[in-house]
DRENMI-889520 format. One line per 8 residues: their letters; for each residue z, x, y negated of C-alpha. Coordinates in steps of 0.02 Angstrom, whole numbers, padded with zeros to 5 digits. Last residue first. Layout:
N
a) Z:X:Y; ...
//
This chain:
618
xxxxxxxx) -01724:-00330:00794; -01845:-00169:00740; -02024:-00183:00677; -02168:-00296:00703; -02135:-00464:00749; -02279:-00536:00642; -02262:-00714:00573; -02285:-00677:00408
xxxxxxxx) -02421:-00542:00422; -02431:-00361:00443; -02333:-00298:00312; -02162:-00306:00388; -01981:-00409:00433; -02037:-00568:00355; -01955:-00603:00206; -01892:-00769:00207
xxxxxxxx) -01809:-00906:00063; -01764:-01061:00156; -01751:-01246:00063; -01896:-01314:00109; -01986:-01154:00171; -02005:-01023:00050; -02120:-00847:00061; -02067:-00650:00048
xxxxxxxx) -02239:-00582:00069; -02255:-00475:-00101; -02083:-00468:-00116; -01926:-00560:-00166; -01801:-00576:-00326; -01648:-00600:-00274; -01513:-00659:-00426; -01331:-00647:-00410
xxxxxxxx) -01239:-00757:-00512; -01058:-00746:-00562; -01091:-00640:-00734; -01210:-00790:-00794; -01368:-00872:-00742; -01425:-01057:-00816; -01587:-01109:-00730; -01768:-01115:-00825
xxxxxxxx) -01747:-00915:-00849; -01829:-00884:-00662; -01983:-00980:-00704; -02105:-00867:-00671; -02028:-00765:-00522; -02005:-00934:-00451; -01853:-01050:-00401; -01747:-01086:-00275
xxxxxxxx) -01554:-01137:-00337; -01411:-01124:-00251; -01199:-01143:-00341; -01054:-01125:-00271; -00893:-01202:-00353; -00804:-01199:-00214; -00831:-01013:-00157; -00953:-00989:-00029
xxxxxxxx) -01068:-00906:-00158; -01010:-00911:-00332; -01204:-00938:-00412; -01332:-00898:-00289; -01514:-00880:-00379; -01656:-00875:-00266; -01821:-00804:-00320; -01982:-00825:-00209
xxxxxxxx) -02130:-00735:-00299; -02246:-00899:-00383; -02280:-00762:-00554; -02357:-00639:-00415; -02265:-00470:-00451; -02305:-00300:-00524; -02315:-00340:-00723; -02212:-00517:-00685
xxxxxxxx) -02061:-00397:-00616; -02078:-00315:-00820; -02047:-00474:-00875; -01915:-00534:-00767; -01802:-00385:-00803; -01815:-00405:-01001; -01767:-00584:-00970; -01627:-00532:-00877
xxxxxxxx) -01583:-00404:-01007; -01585:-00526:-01160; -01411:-00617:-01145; -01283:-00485:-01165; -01130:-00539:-01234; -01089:-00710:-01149; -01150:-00604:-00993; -01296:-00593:-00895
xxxxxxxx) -01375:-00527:-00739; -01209:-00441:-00676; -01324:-00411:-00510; -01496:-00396:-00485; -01547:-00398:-00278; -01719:-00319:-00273; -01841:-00359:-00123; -01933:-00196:-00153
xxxxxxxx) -02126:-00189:-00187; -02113:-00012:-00270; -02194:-00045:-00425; -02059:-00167:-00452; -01914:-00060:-00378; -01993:00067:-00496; -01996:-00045:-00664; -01826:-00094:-00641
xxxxxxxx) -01767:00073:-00603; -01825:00141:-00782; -01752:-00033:-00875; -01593:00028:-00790; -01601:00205:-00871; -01653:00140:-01036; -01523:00036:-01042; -01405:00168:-01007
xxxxxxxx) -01275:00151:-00868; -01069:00130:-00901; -01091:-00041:-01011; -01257:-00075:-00966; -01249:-00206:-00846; -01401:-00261:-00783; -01350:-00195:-00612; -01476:-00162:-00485
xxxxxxxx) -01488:-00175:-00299; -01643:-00109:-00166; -01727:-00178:-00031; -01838:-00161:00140; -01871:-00276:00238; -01760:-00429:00305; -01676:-00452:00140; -01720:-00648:00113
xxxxxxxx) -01669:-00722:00273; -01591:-00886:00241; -01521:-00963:00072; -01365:-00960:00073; -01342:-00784:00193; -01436:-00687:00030; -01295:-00739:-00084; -01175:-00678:00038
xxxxxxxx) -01267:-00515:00077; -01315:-00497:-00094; -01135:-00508:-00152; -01083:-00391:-00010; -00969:-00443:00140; -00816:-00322:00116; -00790:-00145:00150; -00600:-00073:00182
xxxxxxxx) -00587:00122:00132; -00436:00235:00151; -00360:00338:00027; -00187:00464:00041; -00111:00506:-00098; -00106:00675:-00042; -00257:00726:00030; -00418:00749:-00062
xxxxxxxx) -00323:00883:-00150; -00354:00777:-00307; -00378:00881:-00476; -00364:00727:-00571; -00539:00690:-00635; -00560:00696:-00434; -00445:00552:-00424; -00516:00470:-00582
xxxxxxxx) -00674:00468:-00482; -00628:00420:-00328; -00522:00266:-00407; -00683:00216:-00504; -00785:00230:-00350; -00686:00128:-00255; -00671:-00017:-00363; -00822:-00111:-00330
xxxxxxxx) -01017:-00100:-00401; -01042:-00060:-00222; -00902:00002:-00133; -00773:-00098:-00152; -00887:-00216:-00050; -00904:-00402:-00111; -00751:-00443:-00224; -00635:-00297:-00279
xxxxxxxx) -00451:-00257:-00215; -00350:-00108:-00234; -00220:-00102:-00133; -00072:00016:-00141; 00054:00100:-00017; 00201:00171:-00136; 00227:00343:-00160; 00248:00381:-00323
xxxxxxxx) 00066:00477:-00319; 00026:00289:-00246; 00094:00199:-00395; 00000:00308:-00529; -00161:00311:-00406; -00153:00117:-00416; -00112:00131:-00609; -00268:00236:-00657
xxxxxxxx) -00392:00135:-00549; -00337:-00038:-00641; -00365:00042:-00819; -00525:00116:-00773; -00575:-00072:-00718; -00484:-00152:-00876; -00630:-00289:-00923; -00598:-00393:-00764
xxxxxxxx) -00429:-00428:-00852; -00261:-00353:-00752; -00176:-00414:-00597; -00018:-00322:-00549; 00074:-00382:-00380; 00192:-00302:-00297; 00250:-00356:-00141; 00426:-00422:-00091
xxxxxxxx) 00374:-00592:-00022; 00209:-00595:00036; 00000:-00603:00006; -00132:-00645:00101; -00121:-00837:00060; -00148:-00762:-00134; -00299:-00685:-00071; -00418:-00790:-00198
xxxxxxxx) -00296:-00781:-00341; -00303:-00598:-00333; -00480:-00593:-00357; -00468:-00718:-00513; -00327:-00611:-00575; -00438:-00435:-00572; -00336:-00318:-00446; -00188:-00229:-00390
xxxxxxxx) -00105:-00261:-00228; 00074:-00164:-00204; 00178:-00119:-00065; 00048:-00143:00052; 00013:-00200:00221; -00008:-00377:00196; -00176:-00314:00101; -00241:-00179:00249
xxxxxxxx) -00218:-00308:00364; -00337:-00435:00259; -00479:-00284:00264; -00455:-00242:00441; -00469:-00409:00491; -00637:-00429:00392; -00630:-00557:00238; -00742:-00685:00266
xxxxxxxx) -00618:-00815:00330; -00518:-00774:00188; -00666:-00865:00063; -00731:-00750:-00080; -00875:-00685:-00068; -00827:-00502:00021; -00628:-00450:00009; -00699:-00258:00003
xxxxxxxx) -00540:-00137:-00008; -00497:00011:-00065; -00291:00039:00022; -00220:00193:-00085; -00101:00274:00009; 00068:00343:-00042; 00198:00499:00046; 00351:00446:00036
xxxxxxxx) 00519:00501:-00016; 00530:00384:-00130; 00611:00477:-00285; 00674:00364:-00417; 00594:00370:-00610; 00725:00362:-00734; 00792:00521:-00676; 00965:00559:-00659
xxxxxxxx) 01035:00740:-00711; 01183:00835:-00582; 01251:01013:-00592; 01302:01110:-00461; 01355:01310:-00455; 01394:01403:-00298; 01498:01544:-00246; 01444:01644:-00100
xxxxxxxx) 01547:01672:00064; 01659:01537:00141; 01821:01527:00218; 01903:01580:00029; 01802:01454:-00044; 01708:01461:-00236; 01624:01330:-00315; 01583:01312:-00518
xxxxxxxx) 01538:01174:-00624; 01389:01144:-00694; 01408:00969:-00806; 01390:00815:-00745; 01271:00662:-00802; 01143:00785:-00901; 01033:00704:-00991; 00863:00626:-00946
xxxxxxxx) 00727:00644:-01094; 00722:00809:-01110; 00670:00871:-01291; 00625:01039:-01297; 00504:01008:-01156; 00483:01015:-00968; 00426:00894:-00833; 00458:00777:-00689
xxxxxxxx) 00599:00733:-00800; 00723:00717:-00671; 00662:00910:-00580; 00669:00963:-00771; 00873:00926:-00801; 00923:00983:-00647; 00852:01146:-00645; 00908:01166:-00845
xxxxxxxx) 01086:01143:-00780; 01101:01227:-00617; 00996:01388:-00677; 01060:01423:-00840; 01032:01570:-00972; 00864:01609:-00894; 00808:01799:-00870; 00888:01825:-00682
xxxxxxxx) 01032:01921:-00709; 01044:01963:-00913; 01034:01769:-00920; 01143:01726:-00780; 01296:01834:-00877; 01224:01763:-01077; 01281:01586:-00982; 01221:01424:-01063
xxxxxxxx) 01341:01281:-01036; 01276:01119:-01147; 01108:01144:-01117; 00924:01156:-01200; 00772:01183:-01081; 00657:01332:-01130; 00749:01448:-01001; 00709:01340:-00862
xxxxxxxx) 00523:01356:-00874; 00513:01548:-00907; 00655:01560:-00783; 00530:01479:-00635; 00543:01333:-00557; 00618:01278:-00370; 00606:01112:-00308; 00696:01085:-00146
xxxxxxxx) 00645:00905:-00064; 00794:00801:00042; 00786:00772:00238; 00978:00812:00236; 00962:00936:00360; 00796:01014:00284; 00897:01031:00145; 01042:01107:00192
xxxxxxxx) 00942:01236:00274; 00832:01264:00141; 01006:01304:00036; 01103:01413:00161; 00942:01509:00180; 00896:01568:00003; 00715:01566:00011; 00672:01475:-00125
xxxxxxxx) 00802:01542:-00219; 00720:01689:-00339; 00600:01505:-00396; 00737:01439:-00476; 00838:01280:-00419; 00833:01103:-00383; 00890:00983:-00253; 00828:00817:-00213
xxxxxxxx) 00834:00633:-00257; 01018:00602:-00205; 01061:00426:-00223; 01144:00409:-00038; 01269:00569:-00100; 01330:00424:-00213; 01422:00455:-00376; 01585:00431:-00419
xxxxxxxx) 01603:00566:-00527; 01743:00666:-00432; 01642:00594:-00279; 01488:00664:-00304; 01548:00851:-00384; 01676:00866:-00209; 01512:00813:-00088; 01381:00945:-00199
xxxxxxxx) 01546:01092:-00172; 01547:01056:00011; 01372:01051:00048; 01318:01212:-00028; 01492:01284:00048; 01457:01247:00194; 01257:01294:00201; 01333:01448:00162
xxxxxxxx) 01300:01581:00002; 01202:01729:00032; 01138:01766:-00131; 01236:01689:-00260; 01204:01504:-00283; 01146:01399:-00433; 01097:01194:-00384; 01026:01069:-00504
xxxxxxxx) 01060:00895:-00416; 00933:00770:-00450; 01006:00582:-00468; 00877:00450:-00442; 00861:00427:-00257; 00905:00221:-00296; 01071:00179:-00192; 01055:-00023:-00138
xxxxxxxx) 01254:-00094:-00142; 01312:-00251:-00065; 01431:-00367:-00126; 01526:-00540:-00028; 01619:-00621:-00179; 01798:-00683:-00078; 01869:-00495:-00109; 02006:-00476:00018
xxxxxxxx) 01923:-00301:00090; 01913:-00237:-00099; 01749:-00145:-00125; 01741:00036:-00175; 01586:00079:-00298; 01472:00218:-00258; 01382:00247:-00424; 01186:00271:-00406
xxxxxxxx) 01150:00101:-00473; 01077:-00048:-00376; 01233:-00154:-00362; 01178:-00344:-00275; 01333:-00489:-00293; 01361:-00631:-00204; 01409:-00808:-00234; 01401:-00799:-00407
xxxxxxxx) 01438:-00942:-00536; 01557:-00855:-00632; 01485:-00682:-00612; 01334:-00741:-00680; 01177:-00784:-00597; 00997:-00800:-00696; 00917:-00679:-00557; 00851:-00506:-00549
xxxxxxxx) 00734:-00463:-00395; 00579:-00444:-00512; 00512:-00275:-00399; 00427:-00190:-00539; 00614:-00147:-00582; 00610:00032:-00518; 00772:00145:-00530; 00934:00114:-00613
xxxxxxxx) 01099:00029:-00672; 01040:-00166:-00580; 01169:-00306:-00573; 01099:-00412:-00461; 01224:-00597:-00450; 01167:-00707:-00300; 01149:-00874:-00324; 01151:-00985:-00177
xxxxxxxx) 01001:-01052:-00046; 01086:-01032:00103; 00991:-00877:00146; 01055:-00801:00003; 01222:-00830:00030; 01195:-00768:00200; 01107:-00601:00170; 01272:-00581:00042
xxxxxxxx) 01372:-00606:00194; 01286:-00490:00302; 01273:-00358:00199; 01428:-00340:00159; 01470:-00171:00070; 01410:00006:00076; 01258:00091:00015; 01062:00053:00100
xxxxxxxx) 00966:00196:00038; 00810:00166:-00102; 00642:00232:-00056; 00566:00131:-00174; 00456:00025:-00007; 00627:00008:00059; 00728:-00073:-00100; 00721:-00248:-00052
xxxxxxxx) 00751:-00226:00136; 00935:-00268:00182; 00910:-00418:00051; 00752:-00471:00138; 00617:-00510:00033; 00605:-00669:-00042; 00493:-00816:-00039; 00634:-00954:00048
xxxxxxxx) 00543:-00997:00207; 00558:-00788:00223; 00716:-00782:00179; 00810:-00864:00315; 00719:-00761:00452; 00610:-00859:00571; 00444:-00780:00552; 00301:-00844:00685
xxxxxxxx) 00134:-00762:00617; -00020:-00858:00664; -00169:-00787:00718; -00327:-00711:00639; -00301:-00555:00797; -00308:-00423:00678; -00210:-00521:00530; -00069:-00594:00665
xxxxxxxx) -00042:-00388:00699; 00002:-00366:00512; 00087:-00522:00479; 00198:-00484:00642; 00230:-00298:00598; 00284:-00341:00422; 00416:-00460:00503; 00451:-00331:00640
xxxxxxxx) 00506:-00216:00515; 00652:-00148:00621; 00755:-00194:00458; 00706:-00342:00430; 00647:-00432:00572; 00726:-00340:00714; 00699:-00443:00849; 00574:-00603:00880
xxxxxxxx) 00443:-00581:00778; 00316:-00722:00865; 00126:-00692:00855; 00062:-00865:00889; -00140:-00882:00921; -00174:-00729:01051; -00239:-00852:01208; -00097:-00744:01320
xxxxxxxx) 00034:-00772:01191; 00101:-00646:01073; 00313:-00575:01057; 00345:-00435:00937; 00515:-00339:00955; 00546:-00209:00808; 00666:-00058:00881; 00875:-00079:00871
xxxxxxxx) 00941:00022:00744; 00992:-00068:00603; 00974:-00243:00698; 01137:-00189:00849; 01155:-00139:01009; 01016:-00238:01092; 00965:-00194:01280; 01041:-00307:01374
xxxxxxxx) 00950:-00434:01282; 00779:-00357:01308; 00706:-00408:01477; 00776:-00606:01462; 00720:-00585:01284; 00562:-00552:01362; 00535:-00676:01499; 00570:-00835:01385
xxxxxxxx) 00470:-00770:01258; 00316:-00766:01390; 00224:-00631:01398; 00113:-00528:01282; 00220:-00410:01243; 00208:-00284:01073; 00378:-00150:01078; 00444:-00049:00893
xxxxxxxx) 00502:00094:00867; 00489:00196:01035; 00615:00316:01123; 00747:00222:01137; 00674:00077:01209; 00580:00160:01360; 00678:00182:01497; 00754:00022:01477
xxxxxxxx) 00570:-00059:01432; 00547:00019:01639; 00690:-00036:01714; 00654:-00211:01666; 00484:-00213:01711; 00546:-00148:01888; 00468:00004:01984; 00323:00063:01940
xxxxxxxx) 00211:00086:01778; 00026:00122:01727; -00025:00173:01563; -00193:00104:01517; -00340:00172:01433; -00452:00088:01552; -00387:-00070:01658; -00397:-00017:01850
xxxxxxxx) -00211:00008:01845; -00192:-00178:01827; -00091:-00196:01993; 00014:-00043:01980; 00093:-00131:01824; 00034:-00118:01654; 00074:-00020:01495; -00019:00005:01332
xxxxxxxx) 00027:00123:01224; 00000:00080:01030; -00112:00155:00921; -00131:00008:00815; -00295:-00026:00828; -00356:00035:00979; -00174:-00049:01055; -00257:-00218:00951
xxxxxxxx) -00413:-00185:01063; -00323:-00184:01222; -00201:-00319:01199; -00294:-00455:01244; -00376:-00400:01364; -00197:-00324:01450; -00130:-00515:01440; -00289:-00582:01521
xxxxxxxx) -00251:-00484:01676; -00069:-00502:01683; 00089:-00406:01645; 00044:-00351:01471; 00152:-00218:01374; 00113:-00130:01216; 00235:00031:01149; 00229:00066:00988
xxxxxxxx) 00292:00258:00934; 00249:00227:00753; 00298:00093:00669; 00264:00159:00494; 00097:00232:00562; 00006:00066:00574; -00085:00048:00403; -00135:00208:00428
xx) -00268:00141:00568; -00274:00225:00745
//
């Protein structure tokens, strides 16, 4: 089962009819759904088999899954389902295909069941057409109960539905925004005056007036870390207790918790991992050499003879939000340490509070490598343009990101940065993924060869990567020579070797060196990056020493921007190679000692032993 997938994890698939379970057999492979038939399809492999009622059986079933795939009519299922829906925050995503697989319909849950995202993906593996009715979607913005999902960001009070409707009816809607990411541009040119709803993100819980005619919502960024000091033996109670009392006396949302801190001596302390496991929320703990060198407002000579730090609560708080430590923190303190004590309780507990500038996610990220081949969609594997809807953010050189623009939605990311900033690119998709976002990297032909993945491996490793966490998975792509090679017939049917001219990472003198053995060697020999406005003598400098170990009438085809609109064939010799303009978009195949041309065909037979032999493996 593919990553891409495990958001909606349990799926459950169900087909009713022969053609239905086809269909949905290899997308179940795909997306690790189960896929359940009735008594009369049981001969289907990897099939669950039910009895009884359909009806019965998605009852029995929809509380325990996330989201449902049918391949029925629509008619049929929301006939199944509508008993069934309590309401869109919890009910699971609904996805609707027909039998021939060319509409994939989100029918329930589009927002906040994901069923949207779970449409474009699943239309991407079957290259059909995603059916998404929702009001923002026509209008090219995420989902105002979703915005803030992919930062982690918890869904405050207000009403959601009426500020979902002023935006679905095309009005301005006021975002006022006190903290966390703004990569996502969701700020708009409203005032107050002219608002017809209003968007908080801010860790402040405001109270909204009931008569209030401005519908407001408010999205909690998990910015605020809470520096917790606790005497041994302290309840979970009391923990929770005296954190509740310090958020509302400061009008701050428990929602906008990032996570708890402490030192190290309390990393066991049970009421505390207990109230954080139950709240779902990270415990940091660091030592009293770190805390001590933090600067506070409260410092206590009674916790420093104790445990060797003069605070606990306040310097805790004040390095989990900087990530770091330093004399000079950059987030300050937002409350004080104050003290908790309960006569129904035991322990005594100390909380302070710091915001971060940076939110907490809560996620775990990914970093999506992938191959988007020559250039057209159509050449792009499923896999490949799933892997793009899919994430949170697409980074990539802009003329690469122009050609997937149909790929991409509402609510994404999207960074694209000159085709001179490679390095640059790798370091800020594994800075987004260590956040915790799901990020694509994009290159043209494989991002594997002469791509992007490399680069991102590398700097990982530079890194100290576990291998692990963020987690990386690899999407290849139609090569350049493939593509190039595909234009002008069979050129690479023996055996053959690439090379790039480029000699900004690789020594001249080490490319000149493979030159002259793929030469020797009889290769077909794909060059790539054969010249640049900068560097103009290399190809020449290639073609010379080919002409030492080559016929000057070798086949050599040069495909300029292959199935891209501006594409560009030309078949020429080994001698006359430089007679044709060649730049950075060209990729240049030089052939062997049998590779012949036939009108317009280049064709390497497939051995030695003669052009027309059939030697050798099909």
């Amino acid at each position: 089962m593919s990553q891409l997938f495990q958001d909606f994890q349990p799926i459950v698939a169900i087909a009713t009819t022969p053609t239905a379970a086809k269909k949905l057999q290899p997308l179940c492979q795909a997306t690790g759904a189960t896929l359940w038939v009735p008594e009369s399809l049981r001969d289907f492999e990897s099939v669950e088999v039910y009895t009884g009622s359909l009806k019965t059986h998605v009852a029995a079933l929809w509380q325990q899954n996330r989201a449902f795939i049918f391949c029925l009519a629509t008619g049929a299922v929301v006939r199944l389902i509508a008993p069934l829906l309590e309401d869109k925050s919890r009910d699971p995503a609904v996805i609707v295909i027909d039998e021939k697989g060319q509409f994939v319909i989100s029918l329930c849950s589009g927002h906040q069941g994901k069923a949207d995202q779970l449409a474009r993906l699943i239309a991407h593996q079957l290259d059909a057409t995603p059916i998404l009715t929702g009001a923002s979607t026509a209008l090219g913005f995420p989902g105002v109960d979703i915005l803030g999902v992919p930062f982690g960001w918890q869904r405050g009070e207000g009403d959601w539905t009426g500020v979902s409707a002023a935006v679905a009816r095309g009005e301005e809607v006021e975002v006022i925004q006190e903290a966390g990411s703004t990569l996502l541009q969701v700020a708009t040119s409203a005032t107050s005056s002219v608002a017809r709803g209003r968007i908080w993100i801010s860790p402040t819980r405001r109270q909204f007036l009931p008569e209030s005619k401005l519908p407001e919502v408010q999205w909690h960024p998990r910015v605020l870390w809470v520096g917790i000091g606790c005497e041994r033996g302290t309840s979970k109670e009391l923990i929770e207790t005296a954190i509740g009392e310090v958020c509302r006396s400061n009008n701050l949302a428990e929602k906008a918790i990032a996570g708890i801190a402490t030192i190290d001596l309390k990393a066991d302390e049970v009421g505390l991992v207990e109230f954080c496991q139950e709240r779902n929320l990270p415990l940091r703990t660091f030592s009293a050499e770190v805390l001590r060198m933090v600067n506070v407002p409260t410092p206590s000579t009674v916790v420093d003879k104790e445990v060797g730090t003069p605070s606990v609560a306040e310097a805790a708080a004040i390095v989990a939000a900087n990530g770091d430590v330093g004399e000079q923190c950059l987030a300050p303190l937002l409350v004080k340490k104050q003290i908790f004590k309960s006569e129904n309780q035991p322990g005594a507990v100390t909380v302070a509070i710091a915001q971060s500038q940076l939110e907490y996610t809560g996620r775990i990220g990914q970093l999506l490598l992938i191959g988007t081949g020559p250039g057209q969609l159509n050449q792009i594997t499923p896999a490949a343009q799933t892997a793009v809807a899919a994430a949170d953010a697409v980074i990539g050189y802009s003329l690469y990101i122009d050609l997937i623009a149909p790929l991409l939605h509402p609510g994404q990311i999207i960074e694209a940065l000159p085709i001179t900033q490679e390095r640059q690119r790798a370091k800020r998709a594994i800075e987004l993924a260590q956040w915790g976002l799901t990020v694509a990297v994009v290159s043209s032909g494989d991002c594997g060869i002469y791509g992007m993945a490399g680069l991102v491996l590398e700097e990982l490793r530079a890194q100290g990567w576990d291998g692990k966490i963020p987690g990386v998975q690899v999407f290849p792509g139609i090569t350049a020579l493939q593509a190039a090679a595909s234009r002008v017939g069979a050129p690479l049917m023996h055996d053959f070797c690439a090379i790039s001219l480029s000699d900004l990472l690789t020594p001249w003198e080490m490319i000149e060196k493979r030159l002259r053995a793929a030469a020797q060697a009889d290769f077909v020999t794909a060059l790539y990056n054969p010249r640049s406005q900068t560097r103009t003598q290399q190809i020449g400098t290639a073609r010379d020493i080919f002409l030492q170990y080559r016929d000057p009438n070798t086949p050599v085809a040069l495909v300029r921007s292959a199935y891209r609109q501006d594409e560009q064939i030309t078949l020429t010799t080994l001698e006359k190679l430089l007679d044709t303009p060649i730049d950075m978009l060209t990729t240049v195949l030089i052939g062997n000692q049998s590779t012949r041309t036939h009108g317009d065909w280049m064709i390497t037979p497939r051995g030695y032993l003669g052009f027309d032999s059939e030697s050798g493996g099909s």
